[in-house]
Backbone as a ProteinNet text record, in pm:
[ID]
protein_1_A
[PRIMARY]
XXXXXXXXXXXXXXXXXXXXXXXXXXXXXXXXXXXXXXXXXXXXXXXXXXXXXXXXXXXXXXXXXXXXXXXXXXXXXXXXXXXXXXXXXXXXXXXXXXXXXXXXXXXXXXXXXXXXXXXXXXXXXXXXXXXXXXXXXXXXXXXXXXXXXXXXXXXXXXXXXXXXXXXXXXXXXXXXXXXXXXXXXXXXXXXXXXXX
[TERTIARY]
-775	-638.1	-635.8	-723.8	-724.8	-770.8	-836.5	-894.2	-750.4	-736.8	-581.8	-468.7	-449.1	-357.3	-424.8	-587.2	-631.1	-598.8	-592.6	-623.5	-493.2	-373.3	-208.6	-210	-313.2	-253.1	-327.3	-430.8	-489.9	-380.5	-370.1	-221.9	-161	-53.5	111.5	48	-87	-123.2	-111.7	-197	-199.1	-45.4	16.9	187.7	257.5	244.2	305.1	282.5	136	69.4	156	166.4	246.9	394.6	440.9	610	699.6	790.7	878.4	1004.6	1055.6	1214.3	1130.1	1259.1	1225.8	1247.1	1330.7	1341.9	1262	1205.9	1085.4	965.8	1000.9	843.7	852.9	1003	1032.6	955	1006.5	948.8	840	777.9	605.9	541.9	608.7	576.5	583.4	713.8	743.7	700	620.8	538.2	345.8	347.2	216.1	203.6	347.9	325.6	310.3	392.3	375.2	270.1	204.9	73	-41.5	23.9	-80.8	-52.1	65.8	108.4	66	56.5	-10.7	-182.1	-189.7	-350.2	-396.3	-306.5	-320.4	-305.1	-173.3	-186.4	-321.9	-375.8	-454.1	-552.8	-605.1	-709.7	-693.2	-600.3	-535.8	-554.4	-491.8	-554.3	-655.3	-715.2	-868.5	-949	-921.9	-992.2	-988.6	-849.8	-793.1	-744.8	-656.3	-628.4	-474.3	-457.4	-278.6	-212.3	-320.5	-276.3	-209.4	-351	-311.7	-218.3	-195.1	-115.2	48.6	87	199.3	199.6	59.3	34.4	90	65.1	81.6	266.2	284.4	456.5	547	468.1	548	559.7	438	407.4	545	569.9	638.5	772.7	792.2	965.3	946.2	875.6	920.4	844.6	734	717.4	782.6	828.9	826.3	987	1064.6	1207.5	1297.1	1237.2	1291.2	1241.7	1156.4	1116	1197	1133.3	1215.2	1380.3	1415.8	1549.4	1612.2	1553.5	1518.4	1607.9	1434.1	1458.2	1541.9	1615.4	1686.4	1826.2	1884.8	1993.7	1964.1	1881.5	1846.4	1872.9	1767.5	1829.6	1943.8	2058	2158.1	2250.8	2239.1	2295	2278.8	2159	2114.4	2162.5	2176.4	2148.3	2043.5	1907.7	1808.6	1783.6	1744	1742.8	1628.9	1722.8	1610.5	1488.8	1440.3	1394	1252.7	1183	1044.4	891.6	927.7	776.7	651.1	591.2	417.5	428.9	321.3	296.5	155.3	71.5	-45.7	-33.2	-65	-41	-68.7	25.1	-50.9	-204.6	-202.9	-347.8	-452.9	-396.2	-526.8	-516.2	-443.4	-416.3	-480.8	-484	-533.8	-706.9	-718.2	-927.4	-945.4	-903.5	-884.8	-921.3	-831.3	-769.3	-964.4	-967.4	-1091.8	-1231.7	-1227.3	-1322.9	-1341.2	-1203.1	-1209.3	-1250	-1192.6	-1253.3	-1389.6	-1434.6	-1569.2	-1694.2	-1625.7	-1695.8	-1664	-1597.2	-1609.4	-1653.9	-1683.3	-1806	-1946.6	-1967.2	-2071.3	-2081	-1953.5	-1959.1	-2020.7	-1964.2	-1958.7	-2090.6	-2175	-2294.2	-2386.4	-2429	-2514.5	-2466.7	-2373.9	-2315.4	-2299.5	-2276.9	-2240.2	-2306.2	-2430.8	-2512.3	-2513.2	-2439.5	-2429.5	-2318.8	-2210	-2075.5	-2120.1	-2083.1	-2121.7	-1992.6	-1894.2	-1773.5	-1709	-1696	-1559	-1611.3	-1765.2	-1752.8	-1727.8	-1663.1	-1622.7	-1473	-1454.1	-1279.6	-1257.8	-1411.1	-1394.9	-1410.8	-1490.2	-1512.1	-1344.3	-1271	-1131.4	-1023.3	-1051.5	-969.5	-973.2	-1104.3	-1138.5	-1072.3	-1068.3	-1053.4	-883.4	-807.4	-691.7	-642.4	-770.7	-678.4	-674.4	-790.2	-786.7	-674.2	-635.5	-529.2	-428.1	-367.6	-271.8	-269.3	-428.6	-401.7	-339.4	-368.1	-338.4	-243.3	-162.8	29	52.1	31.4	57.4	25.3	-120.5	-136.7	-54.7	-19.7	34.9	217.1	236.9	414.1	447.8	557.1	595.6	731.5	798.4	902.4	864.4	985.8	934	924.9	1022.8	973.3	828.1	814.3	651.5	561.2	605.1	495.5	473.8	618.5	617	566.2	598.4	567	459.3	332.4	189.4	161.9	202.8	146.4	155.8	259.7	284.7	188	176.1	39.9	-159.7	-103.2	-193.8	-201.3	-146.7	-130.5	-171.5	-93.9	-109.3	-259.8	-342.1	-466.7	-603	-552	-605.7	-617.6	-505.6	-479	-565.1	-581.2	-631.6	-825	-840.5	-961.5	-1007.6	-897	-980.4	-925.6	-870.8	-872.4	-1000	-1021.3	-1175.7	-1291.9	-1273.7	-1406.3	-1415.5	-1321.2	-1367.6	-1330.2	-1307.5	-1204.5	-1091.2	-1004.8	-894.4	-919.8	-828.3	-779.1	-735.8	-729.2	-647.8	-512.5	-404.9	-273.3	-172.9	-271.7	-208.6	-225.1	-334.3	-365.6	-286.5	-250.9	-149.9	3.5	7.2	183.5	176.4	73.1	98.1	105.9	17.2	58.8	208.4	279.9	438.2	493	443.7	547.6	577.1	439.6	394.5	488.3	508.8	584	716.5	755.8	928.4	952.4	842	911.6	894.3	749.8	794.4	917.9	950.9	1094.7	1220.7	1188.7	1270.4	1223.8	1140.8	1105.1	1106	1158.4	1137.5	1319.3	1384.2	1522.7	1541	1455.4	1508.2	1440.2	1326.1	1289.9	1382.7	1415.7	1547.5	1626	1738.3	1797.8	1752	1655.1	1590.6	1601.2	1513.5	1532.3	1715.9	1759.5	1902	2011	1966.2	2000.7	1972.3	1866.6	1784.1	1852.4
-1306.3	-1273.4	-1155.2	-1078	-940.5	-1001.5	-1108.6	-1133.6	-1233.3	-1243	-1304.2	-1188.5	-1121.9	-1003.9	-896.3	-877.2	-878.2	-952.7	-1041.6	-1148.5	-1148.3	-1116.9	-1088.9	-981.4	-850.6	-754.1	-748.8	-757.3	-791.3	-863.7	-987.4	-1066.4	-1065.7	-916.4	-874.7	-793.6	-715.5	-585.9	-657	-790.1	-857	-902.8	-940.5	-994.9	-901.2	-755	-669	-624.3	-656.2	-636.7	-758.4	-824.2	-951.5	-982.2	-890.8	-914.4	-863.9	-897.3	-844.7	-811.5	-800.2	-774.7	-678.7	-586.9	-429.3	-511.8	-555.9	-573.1	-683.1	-787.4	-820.6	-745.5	-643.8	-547	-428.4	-413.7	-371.7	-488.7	-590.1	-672.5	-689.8	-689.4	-725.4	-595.1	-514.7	-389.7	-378.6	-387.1	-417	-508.3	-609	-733.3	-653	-543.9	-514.3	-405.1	-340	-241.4	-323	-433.6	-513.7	-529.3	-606.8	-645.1	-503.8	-438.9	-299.4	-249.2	-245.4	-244.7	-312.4	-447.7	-514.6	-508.4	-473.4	-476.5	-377.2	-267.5	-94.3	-175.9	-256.5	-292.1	-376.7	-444.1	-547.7	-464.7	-382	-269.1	-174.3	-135.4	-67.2	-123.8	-251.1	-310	-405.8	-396.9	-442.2	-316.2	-241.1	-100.4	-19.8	-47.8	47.6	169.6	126.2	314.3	306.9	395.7	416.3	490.9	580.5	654.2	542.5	447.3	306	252.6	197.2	101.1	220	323	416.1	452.8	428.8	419.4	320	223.4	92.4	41.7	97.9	65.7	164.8	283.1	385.3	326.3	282	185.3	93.4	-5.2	-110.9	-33.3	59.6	97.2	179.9	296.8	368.6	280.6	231.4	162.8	35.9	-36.4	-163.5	-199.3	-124.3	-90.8	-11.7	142.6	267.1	278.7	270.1	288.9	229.2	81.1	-4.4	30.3	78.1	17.7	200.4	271.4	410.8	368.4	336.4	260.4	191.4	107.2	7	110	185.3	263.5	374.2	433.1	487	412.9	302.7	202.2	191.9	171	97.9	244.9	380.3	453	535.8	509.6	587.8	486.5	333.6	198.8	199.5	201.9	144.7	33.3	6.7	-145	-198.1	-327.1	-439.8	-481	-509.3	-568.4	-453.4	-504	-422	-489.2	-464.3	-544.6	-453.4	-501.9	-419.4	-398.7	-275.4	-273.8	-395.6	-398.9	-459	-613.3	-653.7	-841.3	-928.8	-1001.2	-1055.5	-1187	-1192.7	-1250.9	-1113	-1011.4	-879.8	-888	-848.4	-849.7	-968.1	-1083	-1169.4	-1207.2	-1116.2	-1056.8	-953.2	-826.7	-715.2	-732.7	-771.5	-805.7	-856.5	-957.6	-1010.7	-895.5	-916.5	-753.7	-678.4	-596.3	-442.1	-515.4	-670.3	-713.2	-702.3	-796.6	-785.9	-645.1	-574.5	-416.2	-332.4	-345.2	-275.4	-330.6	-435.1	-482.6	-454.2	-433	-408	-235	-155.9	0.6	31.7	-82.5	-36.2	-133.1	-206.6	-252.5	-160.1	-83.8	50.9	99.4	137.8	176.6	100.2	-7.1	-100.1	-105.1	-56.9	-104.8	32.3	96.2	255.2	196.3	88.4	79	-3.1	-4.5	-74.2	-179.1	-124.7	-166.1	-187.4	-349.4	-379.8	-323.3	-382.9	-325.5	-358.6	-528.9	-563.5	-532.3	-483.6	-425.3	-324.5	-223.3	-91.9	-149	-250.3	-298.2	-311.1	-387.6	-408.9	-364.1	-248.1	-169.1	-79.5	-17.8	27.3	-33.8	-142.4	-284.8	-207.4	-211.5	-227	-105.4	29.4	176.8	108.6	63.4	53.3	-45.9	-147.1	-201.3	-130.5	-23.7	39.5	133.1	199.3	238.4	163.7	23.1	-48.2	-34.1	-60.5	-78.5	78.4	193.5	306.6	243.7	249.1	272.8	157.5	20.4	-41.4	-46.1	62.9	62.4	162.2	181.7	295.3	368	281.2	274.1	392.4	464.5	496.7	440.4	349.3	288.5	262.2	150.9	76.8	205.6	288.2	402.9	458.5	481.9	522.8	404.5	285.1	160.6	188.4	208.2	255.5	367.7	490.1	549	552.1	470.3	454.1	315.3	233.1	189.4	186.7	347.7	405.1	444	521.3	586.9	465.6	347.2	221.5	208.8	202.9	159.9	293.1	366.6	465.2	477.6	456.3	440.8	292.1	222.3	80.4	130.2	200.6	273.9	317	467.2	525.2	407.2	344.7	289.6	144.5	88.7	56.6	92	194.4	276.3	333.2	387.7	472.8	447.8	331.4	200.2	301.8	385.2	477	601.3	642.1	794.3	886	994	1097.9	1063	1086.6	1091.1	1140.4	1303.8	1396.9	1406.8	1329.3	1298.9	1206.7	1147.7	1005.9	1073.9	1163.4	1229	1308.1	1365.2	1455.9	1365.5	1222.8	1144.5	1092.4	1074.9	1014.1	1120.2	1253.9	1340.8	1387.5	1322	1376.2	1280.5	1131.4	1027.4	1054.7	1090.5	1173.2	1236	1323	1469.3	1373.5	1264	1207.9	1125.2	1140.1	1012.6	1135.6	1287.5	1326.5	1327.1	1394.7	1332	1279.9	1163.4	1006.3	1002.7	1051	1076.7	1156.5	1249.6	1308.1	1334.2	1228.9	1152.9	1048.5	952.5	843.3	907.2	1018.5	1112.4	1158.7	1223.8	1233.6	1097	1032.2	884.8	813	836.2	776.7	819.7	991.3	1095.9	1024.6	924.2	929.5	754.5
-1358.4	-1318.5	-1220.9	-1242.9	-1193.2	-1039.1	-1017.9	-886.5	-803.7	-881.8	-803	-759.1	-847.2	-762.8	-693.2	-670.8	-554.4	-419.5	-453.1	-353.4	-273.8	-345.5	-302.1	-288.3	-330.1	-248.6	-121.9	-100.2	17.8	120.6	67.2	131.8	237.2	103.5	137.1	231.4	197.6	295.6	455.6	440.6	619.5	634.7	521.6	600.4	649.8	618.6	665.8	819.7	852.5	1000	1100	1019.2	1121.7	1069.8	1032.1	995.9	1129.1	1194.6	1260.8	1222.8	1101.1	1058.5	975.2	915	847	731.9	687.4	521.8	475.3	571.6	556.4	510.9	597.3	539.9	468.5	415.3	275.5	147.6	202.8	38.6	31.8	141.2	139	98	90.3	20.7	-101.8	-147	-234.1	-359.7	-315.1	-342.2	-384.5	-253.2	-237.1	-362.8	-397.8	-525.5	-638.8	-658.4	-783.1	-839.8	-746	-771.1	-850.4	-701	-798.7	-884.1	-971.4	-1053.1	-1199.1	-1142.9	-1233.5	-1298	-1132	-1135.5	-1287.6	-1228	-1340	-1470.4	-1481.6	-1646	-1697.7	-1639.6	-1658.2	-1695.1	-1569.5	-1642.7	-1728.8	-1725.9	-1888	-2020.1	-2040.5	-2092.4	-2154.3	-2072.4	-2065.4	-2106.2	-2088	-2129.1	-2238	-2277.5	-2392.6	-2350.9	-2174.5	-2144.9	-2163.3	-2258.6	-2245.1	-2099.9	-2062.5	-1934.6	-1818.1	-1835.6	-1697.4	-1701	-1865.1	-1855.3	-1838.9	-1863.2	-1812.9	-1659.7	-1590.6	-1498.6	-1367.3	-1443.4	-1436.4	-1388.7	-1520.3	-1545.2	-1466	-1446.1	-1348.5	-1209.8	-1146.5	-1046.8	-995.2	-1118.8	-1090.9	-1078.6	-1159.2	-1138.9	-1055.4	-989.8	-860.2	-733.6	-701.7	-565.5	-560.9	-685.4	-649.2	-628.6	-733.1	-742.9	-682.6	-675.6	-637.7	-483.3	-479.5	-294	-190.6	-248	-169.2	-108.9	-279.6	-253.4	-159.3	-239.3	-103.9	59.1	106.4	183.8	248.3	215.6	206.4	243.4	176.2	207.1	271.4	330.1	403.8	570.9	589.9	678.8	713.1	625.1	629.3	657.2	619.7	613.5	795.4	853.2	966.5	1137.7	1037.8	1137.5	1215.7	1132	1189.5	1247.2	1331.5	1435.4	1319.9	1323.3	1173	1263.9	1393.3	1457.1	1532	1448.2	1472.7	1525.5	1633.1	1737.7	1743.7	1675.7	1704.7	1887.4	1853.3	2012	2019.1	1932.2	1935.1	1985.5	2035.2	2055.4	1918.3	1901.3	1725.1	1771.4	1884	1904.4	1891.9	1930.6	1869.4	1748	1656.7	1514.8	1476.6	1499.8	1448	1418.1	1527.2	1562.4	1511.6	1453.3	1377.5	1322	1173.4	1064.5	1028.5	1066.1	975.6	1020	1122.3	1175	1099.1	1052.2	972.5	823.2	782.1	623.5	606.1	699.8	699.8	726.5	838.6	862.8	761.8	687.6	548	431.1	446.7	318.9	375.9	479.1	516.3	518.2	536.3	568.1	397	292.3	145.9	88.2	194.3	87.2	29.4	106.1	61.5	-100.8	-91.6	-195.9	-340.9	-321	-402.7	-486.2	-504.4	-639.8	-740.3	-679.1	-738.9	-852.4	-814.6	-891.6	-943.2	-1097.6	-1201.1	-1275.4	-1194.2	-1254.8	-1119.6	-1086.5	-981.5	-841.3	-828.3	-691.7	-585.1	-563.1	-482.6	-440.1	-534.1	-553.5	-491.8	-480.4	-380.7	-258.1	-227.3	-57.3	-21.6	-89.4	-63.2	-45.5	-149.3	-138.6	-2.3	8.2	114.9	315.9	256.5	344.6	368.6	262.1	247.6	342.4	296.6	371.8	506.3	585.9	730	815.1	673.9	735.2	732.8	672.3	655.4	715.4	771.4	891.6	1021	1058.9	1140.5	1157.6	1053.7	1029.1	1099.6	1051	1147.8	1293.4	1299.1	1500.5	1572.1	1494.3	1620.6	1617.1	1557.4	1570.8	1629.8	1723.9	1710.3	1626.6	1568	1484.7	1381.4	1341.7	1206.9	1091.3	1092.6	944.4	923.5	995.5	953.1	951.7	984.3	987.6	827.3	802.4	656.2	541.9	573.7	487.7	510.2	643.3	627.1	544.8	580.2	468.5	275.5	294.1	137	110.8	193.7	168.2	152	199.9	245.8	77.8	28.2	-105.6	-232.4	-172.5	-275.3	-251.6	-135.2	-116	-175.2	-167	-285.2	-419.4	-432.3	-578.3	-615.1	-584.9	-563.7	-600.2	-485	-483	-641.3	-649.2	-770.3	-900	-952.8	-1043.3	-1085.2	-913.3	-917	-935.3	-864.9	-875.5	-1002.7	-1089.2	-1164.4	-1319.6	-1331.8	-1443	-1496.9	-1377.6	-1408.6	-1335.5	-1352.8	-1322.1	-1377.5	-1413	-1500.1	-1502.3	-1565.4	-1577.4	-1461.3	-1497.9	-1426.4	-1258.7	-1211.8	-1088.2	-1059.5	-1098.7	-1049.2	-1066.6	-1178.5	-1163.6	-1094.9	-1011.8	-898.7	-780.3	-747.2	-648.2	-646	-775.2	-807.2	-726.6	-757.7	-687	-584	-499.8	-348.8	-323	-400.7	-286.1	-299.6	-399.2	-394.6	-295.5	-272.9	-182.2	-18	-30.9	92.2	109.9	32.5	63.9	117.3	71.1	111	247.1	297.9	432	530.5	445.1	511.6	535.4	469.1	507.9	645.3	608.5	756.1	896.9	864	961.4	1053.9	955.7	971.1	1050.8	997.1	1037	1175	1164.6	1374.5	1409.7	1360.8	1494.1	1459.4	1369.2	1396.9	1554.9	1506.4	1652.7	1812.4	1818.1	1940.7	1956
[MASK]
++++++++++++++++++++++++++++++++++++++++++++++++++++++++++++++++++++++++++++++++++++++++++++++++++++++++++++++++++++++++++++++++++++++++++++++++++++++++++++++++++++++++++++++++++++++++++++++++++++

């Protein structure tokens, strides 16, 4: 199961590189927290961690519920233009995309025999930051920028819970809180580009 909502977050991560409407790539976000969301419970409980699985469930109600919907009135409050064109050509994106999959199973074979637990899950995850870097470099919009770095955060988190079958508590409620204060942020970001 756990390799299937891999397999969707990987996915939502590429539908977002090729989405052109914003609330499109609100849900594919939205879609991309679920999953990780799920992922946390699955290994939570598979493990016996109460931390994950609270981990887990915090996940689904602030990225998958609360962000979004953030978002969403934020948009609607600034009138962000719904209509968001990569600068990149989606025939580049389309040669990327498998490029950066593959150059990071190869950046992470070395390594791999060190992880004893899920190590194809770190190649992927790994996989996942560079696409989410992508989503930054080929927009110039702010949104998709911010949907990148909060995928950026999802693709970490993705990281240490592979790599390390969890994370501390308190490391993950200090990441909950970094993404609060970015949302304040992310308001008045909106706010500048609404101005312009």
């Amino acid at each position: 199961m756990i390799d299937i909502l891999i397999g969707f977050f990987i996915a939502t991560l590429i539908s977002e590189l090729f989405t052109t409407r914003l609330y499109r790539l609100y849900g594919w976000y939205a879609f991309n927290s679920l999953c990780l969301g799920f992922i946390a419970l699955f290994i939570g409980f598979k493990v016996s961690d109460s931390a994950m699985i609270i981990n887990g469930i915090l996940t689904i109600i602030i990225k998958f519920l609360f962000i979004p919907f953030v978002l969403k009135s934020i948009t609607v409050k600034f009138n962000i233009p719904r209509n968001i064109v990569p600068n990149l050509k989606i025939y580049y994106s389309t040669i990327i995309v498998p490029i950066i999959l593959v150059f990071t199973y190869y950046l992470v074979n070395p390594i791999l025999h060190n992880i004893a637990y899920n190590a194809n899950y770190v190649a992927l995850s790994i996989s996942s930051l560079f696409l989410s870097l992508l989503l930054i470099i080929e927009h110039k919009n702010v949104a998709p920028k911010i949907i990148g770095f909060l995928s950026i955060e999802n693709s970490l988190f993705l990281l240490a819970i592979s790599a390390t079958k969890g994370m501390p508590m308190l490391v993950e409620l200090g990441i909950f809180v970094d993404v609060l204060m970015f949302i304040v942020i992310v308001n008045i970001l909106f706010k500048y580009q609404g101005d312009y």
